[in-house]
MIMAR-874251 format. One record per residue (C-alpha): residue number from 1; residue in three letters; x, y, z negated. Coordinates in Angstrom, 1 decimal, decimal comma, padded with zeros to 4 digits. Layout:
BEGIN
<rec><n>NUM</n><res>Ala</res><X>X</X><Y>Y</Y><Z>Z</Z></rec>
...
This chain:
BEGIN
<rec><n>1</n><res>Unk</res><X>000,0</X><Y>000,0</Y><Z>000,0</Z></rec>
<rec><n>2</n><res>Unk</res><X>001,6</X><Y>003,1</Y><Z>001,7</Z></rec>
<rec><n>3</n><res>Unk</res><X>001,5</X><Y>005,9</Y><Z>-001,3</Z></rec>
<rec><n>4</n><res>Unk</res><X>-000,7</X><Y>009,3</Y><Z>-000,6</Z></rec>
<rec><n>5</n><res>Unk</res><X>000,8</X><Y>012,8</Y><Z>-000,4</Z></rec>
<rec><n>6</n><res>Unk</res><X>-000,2</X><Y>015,2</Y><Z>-003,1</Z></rec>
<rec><n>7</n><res>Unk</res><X>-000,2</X><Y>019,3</Y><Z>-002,0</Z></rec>
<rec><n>8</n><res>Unk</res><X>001,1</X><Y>019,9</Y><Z>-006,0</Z></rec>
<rec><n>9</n><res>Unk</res><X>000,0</X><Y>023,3</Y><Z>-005,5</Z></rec>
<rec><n>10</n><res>Unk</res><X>-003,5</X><Y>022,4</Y><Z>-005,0</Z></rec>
<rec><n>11</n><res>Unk</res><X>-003,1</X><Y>020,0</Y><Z>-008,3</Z></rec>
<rec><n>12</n><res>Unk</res><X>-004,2</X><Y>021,3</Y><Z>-011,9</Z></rec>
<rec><n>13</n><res>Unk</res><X>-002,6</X><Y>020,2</Y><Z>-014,9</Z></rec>
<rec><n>14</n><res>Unk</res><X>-005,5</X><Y>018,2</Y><Z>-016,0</Z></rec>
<rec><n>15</n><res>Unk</res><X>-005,8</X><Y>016,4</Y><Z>-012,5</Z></rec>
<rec><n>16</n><res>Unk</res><X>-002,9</X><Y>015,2</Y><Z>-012,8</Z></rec>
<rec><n>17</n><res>Unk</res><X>-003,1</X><Y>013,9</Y><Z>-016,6</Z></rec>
<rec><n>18</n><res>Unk</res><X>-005,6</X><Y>012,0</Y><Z>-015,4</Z></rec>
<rec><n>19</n><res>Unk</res><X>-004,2</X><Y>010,4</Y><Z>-012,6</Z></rec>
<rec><n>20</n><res>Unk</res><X>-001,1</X><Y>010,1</Y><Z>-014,7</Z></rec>
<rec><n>21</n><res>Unk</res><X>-003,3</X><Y>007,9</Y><Z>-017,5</Z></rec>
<rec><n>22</n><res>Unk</res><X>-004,5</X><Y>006,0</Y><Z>-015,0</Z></rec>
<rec><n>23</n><res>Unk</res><X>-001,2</X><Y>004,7</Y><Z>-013,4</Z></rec>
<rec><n>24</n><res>Unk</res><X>-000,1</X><Y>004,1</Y><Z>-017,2</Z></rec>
<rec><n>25</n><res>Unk</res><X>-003,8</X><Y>002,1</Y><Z>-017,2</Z></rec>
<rec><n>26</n><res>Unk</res><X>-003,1</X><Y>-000,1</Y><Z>-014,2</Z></rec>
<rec><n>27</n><res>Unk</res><X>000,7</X><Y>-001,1</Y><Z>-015,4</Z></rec>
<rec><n>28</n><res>Unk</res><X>-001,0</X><Y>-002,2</Y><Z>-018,7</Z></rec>
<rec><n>29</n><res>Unk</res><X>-004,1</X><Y>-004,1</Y><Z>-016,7</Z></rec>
<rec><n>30</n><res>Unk</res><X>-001,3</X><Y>-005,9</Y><Z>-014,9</Z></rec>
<rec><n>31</n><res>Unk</res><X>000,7</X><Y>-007,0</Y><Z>-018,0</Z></rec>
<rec><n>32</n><res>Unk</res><X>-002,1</X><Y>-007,9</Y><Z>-020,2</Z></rec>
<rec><n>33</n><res>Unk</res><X>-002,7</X><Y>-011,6</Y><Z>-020,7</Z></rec>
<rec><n>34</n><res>Unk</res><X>001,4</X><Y>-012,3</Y><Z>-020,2</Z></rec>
<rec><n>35</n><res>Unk</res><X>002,9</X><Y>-012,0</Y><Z>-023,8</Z></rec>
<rec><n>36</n><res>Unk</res><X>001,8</X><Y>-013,4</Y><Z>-027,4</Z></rec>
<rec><n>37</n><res>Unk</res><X>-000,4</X><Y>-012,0</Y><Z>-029,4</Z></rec>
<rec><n>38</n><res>Unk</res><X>001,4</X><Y>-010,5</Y><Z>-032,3</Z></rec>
<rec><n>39</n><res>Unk</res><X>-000,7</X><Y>-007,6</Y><Z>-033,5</Z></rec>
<rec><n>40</n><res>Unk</res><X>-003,1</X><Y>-008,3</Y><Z>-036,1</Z></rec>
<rec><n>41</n><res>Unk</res><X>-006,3</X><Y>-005,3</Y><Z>-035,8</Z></rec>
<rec><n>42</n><res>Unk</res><X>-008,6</X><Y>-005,6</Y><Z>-038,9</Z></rec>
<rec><n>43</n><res>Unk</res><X>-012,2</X><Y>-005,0</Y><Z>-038,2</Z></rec>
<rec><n>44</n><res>Unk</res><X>-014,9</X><Y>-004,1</Y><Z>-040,8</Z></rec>
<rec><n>45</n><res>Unk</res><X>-018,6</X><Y>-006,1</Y><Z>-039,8</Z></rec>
<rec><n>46</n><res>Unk</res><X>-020,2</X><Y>-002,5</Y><Z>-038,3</Z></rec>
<rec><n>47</n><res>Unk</res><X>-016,8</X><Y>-002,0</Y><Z>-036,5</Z></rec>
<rec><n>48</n><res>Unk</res><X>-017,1</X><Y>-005,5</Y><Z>-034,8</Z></rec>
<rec><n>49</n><res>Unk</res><X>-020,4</X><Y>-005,1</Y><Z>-033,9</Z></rec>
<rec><n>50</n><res>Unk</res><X>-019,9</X><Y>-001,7</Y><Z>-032,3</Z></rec>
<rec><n>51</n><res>Unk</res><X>-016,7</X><Y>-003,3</Y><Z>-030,4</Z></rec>
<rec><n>52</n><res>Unk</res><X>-018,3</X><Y>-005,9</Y><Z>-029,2</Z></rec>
<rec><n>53</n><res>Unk</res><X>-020,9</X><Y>-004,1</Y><Z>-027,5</Z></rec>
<rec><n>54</n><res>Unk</res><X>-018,1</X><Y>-001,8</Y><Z>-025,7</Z></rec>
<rec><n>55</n><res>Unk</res><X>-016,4</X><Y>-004,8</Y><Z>-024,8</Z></rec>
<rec><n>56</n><res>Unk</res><X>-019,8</X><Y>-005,8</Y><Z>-023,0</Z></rec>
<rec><n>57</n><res>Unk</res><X>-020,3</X><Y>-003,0</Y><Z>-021,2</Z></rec>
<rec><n>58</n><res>Unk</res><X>-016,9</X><Y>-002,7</Y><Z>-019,7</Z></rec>
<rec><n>59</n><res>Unk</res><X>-016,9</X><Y>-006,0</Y><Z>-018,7</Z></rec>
<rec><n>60</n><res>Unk</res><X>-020,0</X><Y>-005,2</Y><Z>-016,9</Z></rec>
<rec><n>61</n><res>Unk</res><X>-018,3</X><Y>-003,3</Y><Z>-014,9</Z></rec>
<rec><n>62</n><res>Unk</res><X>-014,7</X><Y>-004,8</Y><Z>-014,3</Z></rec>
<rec><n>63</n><res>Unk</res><X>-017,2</X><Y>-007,7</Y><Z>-013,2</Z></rec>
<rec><n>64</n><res>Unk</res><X>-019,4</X><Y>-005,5</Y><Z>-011,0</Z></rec>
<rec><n>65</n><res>Unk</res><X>-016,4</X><Y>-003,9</Y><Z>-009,5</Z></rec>
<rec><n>66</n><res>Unk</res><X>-013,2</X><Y>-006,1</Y><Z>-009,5</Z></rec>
<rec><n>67</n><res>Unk</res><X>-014,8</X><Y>-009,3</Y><Z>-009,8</Z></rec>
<rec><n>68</n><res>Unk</res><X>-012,8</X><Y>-010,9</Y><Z>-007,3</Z></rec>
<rec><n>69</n><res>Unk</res><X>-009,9</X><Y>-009,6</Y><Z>-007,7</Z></rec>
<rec><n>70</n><res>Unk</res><X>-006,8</X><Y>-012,1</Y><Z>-008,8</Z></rec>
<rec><n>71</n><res>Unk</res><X>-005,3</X><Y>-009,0</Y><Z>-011,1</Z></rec>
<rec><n>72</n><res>Unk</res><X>-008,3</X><Y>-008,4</Y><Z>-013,3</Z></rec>
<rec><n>73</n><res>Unk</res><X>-008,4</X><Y>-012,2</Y><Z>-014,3</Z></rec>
<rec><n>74</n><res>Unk</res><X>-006,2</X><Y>-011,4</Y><Z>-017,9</Z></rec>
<rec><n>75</n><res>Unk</res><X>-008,2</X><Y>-008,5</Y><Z>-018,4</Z></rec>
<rec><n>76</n><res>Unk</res><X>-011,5</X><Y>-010,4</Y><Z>-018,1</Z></rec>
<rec><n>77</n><res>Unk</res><X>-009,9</X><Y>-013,3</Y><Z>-019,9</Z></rec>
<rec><n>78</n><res>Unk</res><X>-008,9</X><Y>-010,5</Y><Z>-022,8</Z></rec>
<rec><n>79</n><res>Unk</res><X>-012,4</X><Y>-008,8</Y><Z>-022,8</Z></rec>
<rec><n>80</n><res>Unk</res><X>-014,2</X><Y>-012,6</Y><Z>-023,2</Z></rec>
<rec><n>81</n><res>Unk</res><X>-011,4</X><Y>-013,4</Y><Z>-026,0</Z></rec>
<rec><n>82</n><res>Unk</res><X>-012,6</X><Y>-010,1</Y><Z>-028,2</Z></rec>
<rec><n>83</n><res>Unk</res><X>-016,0</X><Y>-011,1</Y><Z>-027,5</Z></rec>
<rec><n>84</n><res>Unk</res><X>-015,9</X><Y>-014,3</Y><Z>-028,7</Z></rec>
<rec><n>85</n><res>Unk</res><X>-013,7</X><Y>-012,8</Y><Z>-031,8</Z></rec>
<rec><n>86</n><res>Unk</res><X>-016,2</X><Y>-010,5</Y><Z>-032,5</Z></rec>
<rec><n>87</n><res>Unk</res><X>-019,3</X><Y>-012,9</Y><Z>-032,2</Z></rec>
<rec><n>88</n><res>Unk</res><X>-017,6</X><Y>-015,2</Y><Z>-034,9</Z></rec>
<rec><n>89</n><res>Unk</res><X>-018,9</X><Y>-013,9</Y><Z>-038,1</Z></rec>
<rec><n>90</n><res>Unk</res><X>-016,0</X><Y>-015,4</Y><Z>-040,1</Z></rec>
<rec><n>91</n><res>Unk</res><X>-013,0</X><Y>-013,8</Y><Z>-039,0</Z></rec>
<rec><n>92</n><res>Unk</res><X>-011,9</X><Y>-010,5</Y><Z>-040,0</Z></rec>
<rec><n>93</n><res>Unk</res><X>-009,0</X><Y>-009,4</Y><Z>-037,5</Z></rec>
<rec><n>94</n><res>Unk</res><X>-008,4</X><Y>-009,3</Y><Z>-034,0</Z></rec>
<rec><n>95</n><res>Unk</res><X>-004,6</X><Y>-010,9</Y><Z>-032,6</Z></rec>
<rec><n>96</n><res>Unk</res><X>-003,3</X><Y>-009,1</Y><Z>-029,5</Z></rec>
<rec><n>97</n><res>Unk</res><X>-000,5</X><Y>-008,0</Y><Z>-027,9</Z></rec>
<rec><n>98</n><res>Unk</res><X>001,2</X><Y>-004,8</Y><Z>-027,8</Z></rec>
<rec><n>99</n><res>Unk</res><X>-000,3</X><Y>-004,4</Y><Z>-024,0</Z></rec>
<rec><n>100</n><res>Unk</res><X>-003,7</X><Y>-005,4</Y><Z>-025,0</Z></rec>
<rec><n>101</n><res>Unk</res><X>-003,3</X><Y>-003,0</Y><Z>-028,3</Z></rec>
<rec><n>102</n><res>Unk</res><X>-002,6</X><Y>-000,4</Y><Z>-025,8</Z></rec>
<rec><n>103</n><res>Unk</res><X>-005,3</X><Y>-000,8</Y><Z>-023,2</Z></rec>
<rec><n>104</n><res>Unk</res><X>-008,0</X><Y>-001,4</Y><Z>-026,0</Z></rec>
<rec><n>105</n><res>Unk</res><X>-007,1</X><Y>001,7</Y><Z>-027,6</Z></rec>
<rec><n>106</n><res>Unk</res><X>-006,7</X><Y>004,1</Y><Z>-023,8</Z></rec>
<rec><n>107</n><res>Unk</res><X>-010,2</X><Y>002,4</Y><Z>-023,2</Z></rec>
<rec><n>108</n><res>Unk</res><X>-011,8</X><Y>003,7</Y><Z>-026,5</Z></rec>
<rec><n>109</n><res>Unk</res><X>-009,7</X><Y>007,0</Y><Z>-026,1</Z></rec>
<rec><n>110</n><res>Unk</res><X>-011,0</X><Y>007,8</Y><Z>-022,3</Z></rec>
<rec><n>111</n><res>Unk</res><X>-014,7</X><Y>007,0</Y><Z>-023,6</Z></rec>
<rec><n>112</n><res>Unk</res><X>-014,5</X><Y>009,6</Y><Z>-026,3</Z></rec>
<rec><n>113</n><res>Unk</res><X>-012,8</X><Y>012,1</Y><Z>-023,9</Z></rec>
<rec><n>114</n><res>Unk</res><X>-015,4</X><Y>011,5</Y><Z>-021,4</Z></rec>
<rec><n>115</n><res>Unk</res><X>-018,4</X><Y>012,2</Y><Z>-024,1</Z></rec>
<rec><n>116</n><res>Unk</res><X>-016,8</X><Y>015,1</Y><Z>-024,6</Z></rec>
<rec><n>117</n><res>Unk</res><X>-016,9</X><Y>016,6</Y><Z>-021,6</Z></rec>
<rec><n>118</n><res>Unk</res><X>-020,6</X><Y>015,9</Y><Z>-021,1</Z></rec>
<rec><n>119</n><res>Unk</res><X>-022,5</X><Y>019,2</Y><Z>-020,6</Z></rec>
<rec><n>120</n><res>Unk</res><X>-026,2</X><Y>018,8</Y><Z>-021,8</Z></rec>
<rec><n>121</n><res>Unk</res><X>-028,9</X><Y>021,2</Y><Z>-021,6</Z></rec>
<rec><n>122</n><res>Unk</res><X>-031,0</X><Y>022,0</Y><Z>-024,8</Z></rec>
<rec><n>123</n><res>Unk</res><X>-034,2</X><Y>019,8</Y><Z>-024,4</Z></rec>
<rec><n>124</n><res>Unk</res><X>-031,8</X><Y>016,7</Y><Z>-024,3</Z></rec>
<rec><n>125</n><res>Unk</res><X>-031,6</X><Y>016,9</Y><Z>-028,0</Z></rec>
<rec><n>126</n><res>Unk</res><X>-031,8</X><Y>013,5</Y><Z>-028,2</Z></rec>
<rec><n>127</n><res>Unk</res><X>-029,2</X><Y>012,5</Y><Z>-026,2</Z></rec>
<rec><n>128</n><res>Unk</res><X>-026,6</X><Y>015,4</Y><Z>-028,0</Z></rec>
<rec><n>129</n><res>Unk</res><X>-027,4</X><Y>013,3</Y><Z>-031,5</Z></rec>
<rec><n>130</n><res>Unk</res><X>-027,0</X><Y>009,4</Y><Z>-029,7</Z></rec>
<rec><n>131</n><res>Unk</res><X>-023,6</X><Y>011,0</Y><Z>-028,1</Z></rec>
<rec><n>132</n><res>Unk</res><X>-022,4</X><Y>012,5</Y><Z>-031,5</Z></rec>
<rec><n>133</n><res>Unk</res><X>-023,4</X><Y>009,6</Y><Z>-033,6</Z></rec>
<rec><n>134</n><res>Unk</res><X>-021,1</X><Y>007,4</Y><Z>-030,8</Z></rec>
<rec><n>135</n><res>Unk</res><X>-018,7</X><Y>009,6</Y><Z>-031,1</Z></rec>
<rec><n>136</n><res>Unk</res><X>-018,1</X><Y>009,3</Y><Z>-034,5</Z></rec>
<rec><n>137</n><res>Unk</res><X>-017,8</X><Y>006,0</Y><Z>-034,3</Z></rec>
<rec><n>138</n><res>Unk</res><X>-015,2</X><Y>005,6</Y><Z>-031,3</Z></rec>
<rec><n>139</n><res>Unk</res><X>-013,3</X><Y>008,3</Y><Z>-033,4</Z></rec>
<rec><n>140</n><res>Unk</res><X>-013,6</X><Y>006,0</Y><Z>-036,9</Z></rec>
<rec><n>141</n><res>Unk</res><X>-012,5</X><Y>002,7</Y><Z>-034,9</Z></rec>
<rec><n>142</n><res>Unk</res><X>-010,0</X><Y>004,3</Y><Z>-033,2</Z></rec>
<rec><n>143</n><res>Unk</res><X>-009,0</X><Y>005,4</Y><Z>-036,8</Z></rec>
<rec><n>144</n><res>Unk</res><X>-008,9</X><Y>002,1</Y><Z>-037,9</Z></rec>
<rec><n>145</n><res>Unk</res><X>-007,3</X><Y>000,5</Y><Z>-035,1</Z></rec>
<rec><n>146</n><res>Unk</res><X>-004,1</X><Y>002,9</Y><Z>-035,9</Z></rec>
């Protein structure tokens, strides 16, 4: 794949964060799935439960979109191992690998950044409470996951 020309005066500083976090994402997509899982990530039961239903929707759409695709087999094997983690009721904490550690927490980080760029207008009340009580809690896992 021939690489694209960029005019970087045309390019804004936050364009190019952003395309910057997403080479960083694909390395870490490509790696995940390769090394032992040495990190240990202790989850409280609302923290699990909250996870897991990120985990879901993500793999949603890695499935809806990259399905087929031979490089997106670890991460879907990584999604369905934190499912199944986070469905057993018995353990406490979560085994992954620095790579993993890493994507898990860019995953959480680019949701919260993306909530808080939504623009609402004022008779979506409810939607402004939904999004704030979310983003407390992607801000409190996050917490815990450092």
């Amino acid at each position: 794949m021939k690489g694209q020309r960029i005019n970087p005066e045309k390019v804004n500083p936050m364009e190019m964060s952003q395309m910057s976090s997403m080479m960083g994402m694909m390395g870490l997509m490509q790696k995940i799935g390769k090394s032992k899982r040495k990190y240990v990530i202790k989850l409280e039961k609302s923290h699990k439960k909250f996870l897991l239903r990120f985990v879901m929707e993500i793999k949603k759409e890695f499935e809806k979109n990259y399905g087929n695709t031979s490089q997106m087999k670890g991460v879907l094997l990584f999604l369905d191992y934190i499912k199944k983690s986070c469905e057993n009721k018995a353990l406490k904490e979560l085994k992954v690998s620095y790579e993993e550690f890493d994507f898990l927490k860019r995953m959480l980080g680019d949701s919260l950044r993306g909530m808080g760029v939504l623009q609402l207008k004022w008779y979506e009340i409810h939607k402004k409470i939904s999004i704030k009580i979310m983003r407390t809690q992607y801000k409190t896992l996050l917490e815990q996951m450092k």
